[in-house]
ZALOLUM-858711 format. One record per residue: residue number from 1; residue in three letters; chain; x negated, z negated, y of N, C-alpha, C in turn. Coordinates in Angstrom, 1 decimal, padded with zeros to 4 digits. Layout:
{NUM "ALA" "A" {X Z Y} {X Z Y} {X Z Y}}
...
This chain:
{1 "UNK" "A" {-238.5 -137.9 115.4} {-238.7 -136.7 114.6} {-237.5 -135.8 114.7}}
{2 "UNK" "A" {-236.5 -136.1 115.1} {-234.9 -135.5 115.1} {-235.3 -134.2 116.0}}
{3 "UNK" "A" {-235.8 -134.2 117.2} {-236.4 -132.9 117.9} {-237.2 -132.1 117.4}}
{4 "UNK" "A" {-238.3 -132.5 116.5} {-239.0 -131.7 115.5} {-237.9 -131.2 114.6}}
{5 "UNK" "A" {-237.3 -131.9 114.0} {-236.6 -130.9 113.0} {-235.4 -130.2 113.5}}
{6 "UNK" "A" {-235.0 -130.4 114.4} {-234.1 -129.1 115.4} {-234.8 -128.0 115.8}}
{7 "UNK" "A" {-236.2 -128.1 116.4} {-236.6 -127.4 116.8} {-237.1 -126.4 115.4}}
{8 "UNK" "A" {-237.2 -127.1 114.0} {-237.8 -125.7 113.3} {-236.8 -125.6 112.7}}
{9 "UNK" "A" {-235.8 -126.4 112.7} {-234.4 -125.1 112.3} {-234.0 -124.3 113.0}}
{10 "UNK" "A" {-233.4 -124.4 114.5} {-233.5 -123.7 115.4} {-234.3 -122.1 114.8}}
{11 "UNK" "A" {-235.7 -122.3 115.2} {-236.6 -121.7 114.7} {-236.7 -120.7 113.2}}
{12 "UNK" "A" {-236.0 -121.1 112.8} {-235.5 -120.2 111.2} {-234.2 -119.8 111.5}}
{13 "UNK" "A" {-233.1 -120.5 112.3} {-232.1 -119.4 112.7} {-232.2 -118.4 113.2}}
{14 "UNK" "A" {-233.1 -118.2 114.2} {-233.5 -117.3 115.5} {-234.3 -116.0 114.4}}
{15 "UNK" "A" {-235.7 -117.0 113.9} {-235.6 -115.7 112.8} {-235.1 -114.8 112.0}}
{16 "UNK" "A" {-234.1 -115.4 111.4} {-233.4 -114.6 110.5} {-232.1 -114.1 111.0}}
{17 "UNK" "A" {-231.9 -114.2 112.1} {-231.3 -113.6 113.1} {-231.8 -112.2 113.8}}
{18 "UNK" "A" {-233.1 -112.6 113.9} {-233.7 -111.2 114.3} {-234.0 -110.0 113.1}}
{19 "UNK" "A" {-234.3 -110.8 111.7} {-234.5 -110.5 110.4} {-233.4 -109.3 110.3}}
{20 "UNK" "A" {-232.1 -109.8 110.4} {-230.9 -109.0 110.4} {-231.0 -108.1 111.1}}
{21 "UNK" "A" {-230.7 -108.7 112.5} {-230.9 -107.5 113.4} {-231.8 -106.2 113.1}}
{22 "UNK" "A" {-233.3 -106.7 113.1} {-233.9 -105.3 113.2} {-233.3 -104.5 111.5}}
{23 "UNK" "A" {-233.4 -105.5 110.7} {-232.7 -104.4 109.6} {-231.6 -103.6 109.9}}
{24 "UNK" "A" {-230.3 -104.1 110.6} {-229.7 -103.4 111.1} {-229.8 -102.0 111.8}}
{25 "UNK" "A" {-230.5 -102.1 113.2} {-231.8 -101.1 113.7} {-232.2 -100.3 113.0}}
{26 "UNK" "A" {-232.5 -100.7 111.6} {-233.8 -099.5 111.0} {-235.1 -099.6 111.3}}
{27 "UNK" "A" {-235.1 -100.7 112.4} {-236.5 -100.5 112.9} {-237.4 -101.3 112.2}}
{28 "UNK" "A" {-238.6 -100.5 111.1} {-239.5 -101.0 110.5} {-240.8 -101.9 110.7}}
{29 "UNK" "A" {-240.9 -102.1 111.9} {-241.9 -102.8 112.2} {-241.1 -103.9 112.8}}
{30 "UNK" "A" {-240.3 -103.5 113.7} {-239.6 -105.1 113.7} {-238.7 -105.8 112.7}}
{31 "UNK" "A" {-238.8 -105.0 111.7} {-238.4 -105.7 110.4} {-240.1 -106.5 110.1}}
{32 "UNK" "A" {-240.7 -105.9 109.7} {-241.9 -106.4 109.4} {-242.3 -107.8 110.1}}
{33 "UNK" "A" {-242.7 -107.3 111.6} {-243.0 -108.8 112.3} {-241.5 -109.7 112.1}}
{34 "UNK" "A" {-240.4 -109.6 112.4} {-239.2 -110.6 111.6} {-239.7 -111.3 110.5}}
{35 "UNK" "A" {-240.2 -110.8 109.5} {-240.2 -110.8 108.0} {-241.7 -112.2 108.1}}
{36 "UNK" "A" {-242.6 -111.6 109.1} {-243.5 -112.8 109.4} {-243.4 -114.1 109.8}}
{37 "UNK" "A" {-242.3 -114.0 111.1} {-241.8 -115.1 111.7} {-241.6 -115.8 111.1}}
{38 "UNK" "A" {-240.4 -115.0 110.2} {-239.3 -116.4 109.4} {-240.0 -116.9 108.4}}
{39 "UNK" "A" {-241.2 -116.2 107.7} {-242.1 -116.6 106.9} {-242.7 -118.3 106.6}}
{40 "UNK" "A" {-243.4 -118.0 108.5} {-244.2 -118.7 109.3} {-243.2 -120.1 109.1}}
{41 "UNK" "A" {-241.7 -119.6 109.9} {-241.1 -120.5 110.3} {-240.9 -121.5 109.2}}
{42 "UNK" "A" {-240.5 -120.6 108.6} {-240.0 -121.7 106.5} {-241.3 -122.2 106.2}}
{43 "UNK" "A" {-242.7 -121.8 106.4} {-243.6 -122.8 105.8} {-243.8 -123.6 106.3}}
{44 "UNK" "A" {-243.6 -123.5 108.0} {-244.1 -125.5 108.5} {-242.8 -125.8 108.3}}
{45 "UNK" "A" {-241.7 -126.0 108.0} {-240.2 -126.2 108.0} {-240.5 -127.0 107.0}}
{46 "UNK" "A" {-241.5 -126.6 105.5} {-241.4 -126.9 104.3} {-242.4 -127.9 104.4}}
{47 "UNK" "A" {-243.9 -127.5 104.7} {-244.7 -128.5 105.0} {-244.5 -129.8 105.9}}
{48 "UNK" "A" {-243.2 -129.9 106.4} {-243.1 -131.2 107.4} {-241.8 -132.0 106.5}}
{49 "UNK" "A" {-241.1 -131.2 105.5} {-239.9 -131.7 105.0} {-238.7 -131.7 105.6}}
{50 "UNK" "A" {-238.6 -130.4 106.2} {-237.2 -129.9 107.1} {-236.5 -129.3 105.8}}
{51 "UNK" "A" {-235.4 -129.8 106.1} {-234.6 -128.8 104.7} {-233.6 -127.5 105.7}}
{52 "UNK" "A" {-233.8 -126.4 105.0} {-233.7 -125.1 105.8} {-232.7 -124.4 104.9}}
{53 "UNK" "A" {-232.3 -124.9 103.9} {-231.0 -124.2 103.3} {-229.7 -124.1 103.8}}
{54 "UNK" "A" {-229.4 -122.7 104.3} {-228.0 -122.7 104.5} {-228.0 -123.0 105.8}}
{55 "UNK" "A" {-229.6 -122.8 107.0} {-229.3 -122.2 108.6} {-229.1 -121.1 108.8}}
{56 "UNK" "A" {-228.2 -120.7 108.9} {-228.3 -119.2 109.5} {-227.9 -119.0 110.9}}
């Protein structure tokens, strides 16, 4: 399971990575789809019992 849970932390860094970025940008829609990703990413994160506090 150690590969699963790398891969969806991984996965929540990369988002909220991009999260920043497009805020940075200004750019509203890639703020938006960001905003979905990391969403997406934190709920199977949460639904499998990955703890995600404090990936960035």
């Amino acid at each position: 399971m150690g590969g699963f849970i790398e891969a969806a932390r991984g996965r929540v860094r990369r988002a909220r990575t991009t999260l920043d970025a497009a805020k940075e940008a200004g750019d509203a829609h890639a703020v938006a789809m960001a905003e979905d990703e990391l969403e997406d990413a934190l709920r199977i994160a949460e639904a499998h019992g990955v703890e995600t506090e404090g990936e960035q």
